[in-house]
C-alpha positions, -999 to +999 in steps of 0.1 A: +000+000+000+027+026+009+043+019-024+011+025-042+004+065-022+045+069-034+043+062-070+009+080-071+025+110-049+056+113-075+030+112-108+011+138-088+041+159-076+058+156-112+025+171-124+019+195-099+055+207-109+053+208-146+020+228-145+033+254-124+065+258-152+035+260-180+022+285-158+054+303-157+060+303-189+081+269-195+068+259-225+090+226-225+085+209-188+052+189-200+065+177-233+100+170-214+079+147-191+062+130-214+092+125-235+099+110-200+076+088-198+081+073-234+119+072-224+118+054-193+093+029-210+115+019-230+147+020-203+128-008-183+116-029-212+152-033-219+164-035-186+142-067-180+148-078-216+187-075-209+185-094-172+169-121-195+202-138-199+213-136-169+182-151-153+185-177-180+221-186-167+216-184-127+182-199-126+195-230-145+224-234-122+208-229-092+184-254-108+220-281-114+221-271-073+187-283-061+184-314-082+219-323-066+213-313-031+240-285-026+213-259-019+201-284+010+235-286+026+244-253+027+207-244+044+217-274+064+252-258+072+239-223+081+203-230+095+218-223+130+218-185+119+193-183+098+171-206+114+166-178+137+166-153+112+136-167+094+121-186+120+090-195+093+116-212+070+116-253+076+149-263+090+167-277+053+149-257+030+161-245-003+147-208+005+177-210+031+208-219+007+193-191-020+194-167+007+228-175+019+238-170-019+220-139-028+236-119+003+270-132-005+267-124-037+253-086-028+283-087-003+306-089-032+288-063-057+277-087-082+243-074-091+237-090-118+243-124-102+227-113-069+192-107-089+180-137-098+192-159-069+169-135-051+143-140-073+147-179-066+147-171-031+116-156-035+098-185-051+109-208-027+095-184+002+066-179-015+060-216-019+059-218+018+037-185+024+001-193+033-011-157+024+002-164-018-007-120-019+007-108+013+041-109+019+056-130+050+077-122+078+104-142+061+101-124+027+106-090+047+135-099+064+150-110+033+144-082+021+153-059+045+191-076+043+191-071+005+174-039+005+201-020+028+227-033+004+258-045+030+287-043+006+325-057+013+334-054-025+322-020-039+338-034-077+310-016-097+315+018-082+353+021-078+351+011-114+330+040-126+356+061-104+390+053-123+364+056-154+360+095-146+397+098-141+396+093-097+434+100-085+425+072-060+391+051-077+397+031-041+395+056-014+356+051-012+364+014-003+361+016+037+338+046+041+314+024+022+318-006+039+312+016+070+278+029+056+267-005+041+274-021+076+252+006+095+221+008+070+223-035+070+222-032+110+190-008+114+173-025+090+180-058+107+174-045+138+138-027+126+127-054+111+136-079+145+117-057+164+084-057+149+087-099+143+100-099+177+138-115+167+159-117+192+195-110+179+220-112+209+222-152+208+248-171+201+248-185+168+239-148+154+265-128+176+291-161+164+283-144+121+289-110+133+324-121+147+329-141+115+321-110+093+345-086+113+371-110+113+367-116+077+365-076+069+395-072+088+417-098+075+407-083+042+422-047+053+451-063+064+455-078+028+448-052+009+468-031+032+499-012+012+489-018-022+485+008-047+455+014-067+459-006-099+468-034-076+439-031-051+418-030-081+431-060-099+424-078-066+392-074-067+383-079-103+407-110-095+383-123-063+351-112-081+359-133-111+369-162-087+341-164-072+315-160-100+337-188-119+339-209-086+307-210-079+295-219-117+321-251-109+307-259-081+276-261-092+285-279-124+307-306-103+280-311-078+257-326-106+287-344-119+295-361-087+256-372-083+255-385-121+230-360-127+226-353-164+240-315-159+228-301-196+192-315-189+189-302-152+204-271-166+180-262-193+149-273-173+161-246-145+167-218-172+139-222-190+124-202-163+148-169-162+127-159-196+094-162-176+106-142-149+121-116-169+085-113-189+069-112-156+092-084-142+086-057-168+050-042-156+068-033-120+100-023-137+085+001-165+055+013-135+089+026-108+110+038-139+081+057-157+069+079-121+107+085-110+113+096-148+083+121-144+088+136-110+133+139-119+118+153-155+095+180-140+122+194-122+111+184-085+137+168-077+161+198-086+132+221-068+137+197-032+173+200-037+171+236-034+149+237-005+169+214+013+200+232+010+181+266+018+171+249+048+203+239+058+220+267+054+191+290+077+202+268+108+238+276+099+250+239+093+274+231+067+254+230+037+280+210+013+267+175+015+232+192-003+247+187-040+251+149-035+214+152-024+198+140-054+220+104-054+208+101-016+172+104-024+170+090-061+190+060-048+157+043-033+138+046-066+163+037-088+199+024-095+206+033-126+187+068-118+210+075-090+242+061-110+234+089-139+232+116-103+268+102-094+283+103-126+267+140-134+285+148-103+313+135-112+314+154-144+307+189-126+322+188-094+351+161-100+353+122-087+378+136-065+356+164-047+341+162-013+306+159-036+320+134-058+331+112-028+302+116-011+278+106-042+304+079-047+294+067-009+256+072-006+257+057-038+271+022-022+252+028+011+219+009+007+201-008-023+166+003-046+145-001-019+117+005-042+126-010-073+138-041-053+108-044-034+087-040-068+102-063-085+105-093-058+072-087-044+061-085-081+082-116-092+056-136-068+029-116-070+023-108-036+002-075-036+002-061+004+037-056+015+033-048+050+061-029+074+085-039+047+086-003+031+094+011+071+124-015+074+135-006+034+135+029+046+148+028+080+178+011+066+183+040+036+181+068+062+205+051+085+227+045+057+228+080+042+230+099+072+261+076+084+275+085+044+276+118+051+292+116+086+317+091+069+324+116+041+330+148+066+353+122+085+375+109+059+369+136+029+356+169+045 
C-alpha cells in the first residue's frame, strides 16, 4: 500500500511541478515529461529484456544445485543462523541456501548475479507462504538484508571512479563498507523488532564475529597496495568467485551423475518467464521516477533542502550529493546517472564526488527491489516492509555523510 500513495505521490508531484512551469511560462516541462515517460518505457523494457540472460544462466544453475542437493546442505550448514533469522523457514529448506547466496553475492557487488538468486529465493518463500498476496515475515526480512545493500566489495562503483579519471578510484572502499554495515544493521534490527527476533544469541552474535574478522583480515590484505593493484584484486576475487561457484555447481551434478545439460536447461527455461513477468513493476517505478526527476522536483527539493540547511547555519555542502541520496531508493541506474553527473561537474575527487560515490554504495533500490521481488511472486500487500526498506536507507545515508565529513571533509 505505501508503495502505491509513493508512486501515485511522485506522478502527482511531477504534475503538480510541470503545470506550475506551463504557468510560468516553460513551454517545454510537459513535453520533457512525457518524453519522459516514453523514455523510461523503453529504459525498463530493456532492462528486464537484458536481465533475460542472466536469469536464463543463474536460474539453470541454481536449478543443477537443487536437483543435486548443494542448496540443501548449505541451508543445512547455516540454518543455525538463519534458522533464527527466518524462524517460518523449515529447518533444510532450499529458500535458506538461495538466501545465503543472494547476500553473499550482494556482499561482493555482483548485481547482476545477486538478482536472480533473489528471485529464486523468493519462489521458494513464496511456496511456503500461506497468504500467496501478502508478503511473509520471512520475505521482509529477506528483504530488509538485501534492500540495505551490505557491501564488502564495492567493484562496480570504484570502477566508474578510475572511469572519470579518480586519483585514487579506491579511497571510497572503507567509508562504504562503513555505511553499508550501518544501514544492514538498522534494517535488521527494525525489522527484528516488529517480528519480535531476538538477535543477541549465540549463533547470530558467532556471524557478526565471522564477518568482522573476515572484513579485517581483508584490510590487512589489501593493506599497502597501490590502486591498480587493489583494483586487480578485486576484479581477480570477483571473477573467482563467479567462476567458482559456476564449478561448483556444475561438479555437484557431476558427482551425483546428474545429467547437468538436462537439469540445466529445465532450470533456465524459467529466467525468460521471470524476466516477462518483471517488466510491468520495472516500467511502472522507472516511468513515475522519470516524471517527478523530468518536471524538475527533484532539482526544486534540492534547493529547498539546502536553503534549509543553510538557515540553521549547518554546513550545507553534502546538499549537491542530495539528489544520489534520495533518487537511490527509486532507482539504480537513476541514482548512477546523479553520481556520474557529479562526477562530471564537481570532479570524482571532490568532497561531492566522494560523497555521491558513498551514498551511492550505502543501501540498495528499496523501491525498485521491493517491486520487482514482491512482483516476481505476485504478492500484492507488503506490509512494514517499506518502514524496514527505509529505515535502513536513512541510516545508511546519514552515516555517508558523517563518513564523508570524516574521511573527505
Amino acid at each position: 500500500m505505501a508503495l502505491n500513495y509513493i508512486w501515485i505521490a511522485l506522478f502527482a508531484l511531477g504534475f503538480l511541478v510541470g503545470v506550475i512551469k506551463l504557468c510560468l511560462g516553460d513551454m517545454e516541462a510537459l513535453p520533457a515529461m512525457m518524453d519522459s515517460t516514453f523514455e523510461m518505457s523503453k529504459d525498463g523494457f530493456e532492462m528486464c529484456l537484458g536481465l533475460t540472460g542472466t536469469l536464463t544462466l543463474w536460474m539453470g544453475l541454481l536449478k543443477i544445485g537443487e536437483d543435486s542437493g548443494l542448496i540443501n546442505k548449505l541451508a543445512n550448514f547455516l540454518s543455525p543462523v538463519l534458522t533464527r533469522l527466518f524462524p517460518e523457514i523449515p529447518k533444510g529448506h532450499p529458500a535458506l541456501g538461495a538466501i545465503f547466496m543472494n547476500i553473499s553475492a550482494n556482499m561482493l557487488g555482483l548485481d547482476n548475479a545477486a538478482t536472480p538468486m533473489g528471485l529464486k529465493a523468493m519462489q521458494e518463500l513464496q511456496s511456503i507462504n500461506k497468504a500467496k498476496d501478502t508478503a511473509s515475515n520471512s520475505m521482509i526480512m529477506f528483504l530488509t538484508l538485501n534492500t540495505s545493500g551490505i557491501t564488502i566489495i564495492p567493484i562496480s562503483i570504484m570502477a566508474y571512479r578510475a572511469k572519470a579519471g579518480a586519483a585514487d578510484p579506491t579511497d571510497v572502499f572503507i567509508p562504504l563498507l562503513l555505511t553499508s554495515l550501518c544501514s544492514t544493521i538498522v534494517g535488521l534490527i527494525v525489522c527484528s523488532i516488529y517480528q519480535r527476533i531476538n538477535l543477541f544469541n549465540r549463533y547470530i552474535m558467532a556471524l557478526f564475529a565471522v564477518i568482522a574478522v573476515f572484513v579485517a583480515g581483508l584490510f590487512t590484505f589489501i593493506w599497502g597496495m597501490d590502486n591498480q593493484q587493489m583494483q586487480n584484486f578485486c576484479r581477480v576475487l570477483t571473477s573467482i568467485m563467479i567462476l567458482g561457484a559456476i564449478m561448483i555447481f556444475i561438479y555437484s551434478g557431476w558427482r551425483k551423475k546428474l545429467n547437468v545439460y538436462n537439469s540445466f536447461i529445465e532450470g533456465a527455461k524459467g529466467g525468460f518467464n521471470v524476466a516477462v513477468t518483471l517488466i510491468p513493476y520495472v516500467v511502472a517505478i522507472l516511468v513515475a521516477v522519470g516524471v517527478f526527476r523530468a518536471s524538475g522536483g527533484l532539482q526544486m527539493l534540492q534547493q529547498a533542502v539546502e536553503a534549509g540547511v543553510e538557515a540553521i547555519g549547518l554546513n550545507s555542502d553534502f546538499v549537491g550529493a542530495l539528489p544520489v541520496a534520495l533518487m537511490k531508493p527509486l532507482s539504480g541506474p537513476g541514482a548512477r546517472g546523479m553520481m556520474l553527473e557529479n562526477f562530471s561537474h564537481f570532479g570524482p575527487d571532490s568532497f561531492i564526488g566522494h560523497l555521491s560515490s558513498v551514498l551511492q554504495g550505502c543501501t540498495d533500490t528499496t523501491f525498485y527491489i521491493l517491486a520487482v521481488y514482491f512482483g516476481s511472486v505476485g504478492i500484492k500487500k507488503y506490509r512494514y516492509s517499506v518502514t524496514c526498506g527505509l529505515s535502513a536507507d536513512i541510516a545508511g545515508m546519514i552515516a555517508a555523510v558523517l563518513i564523508s565529513y570524516f574521511f573527505f571533509g
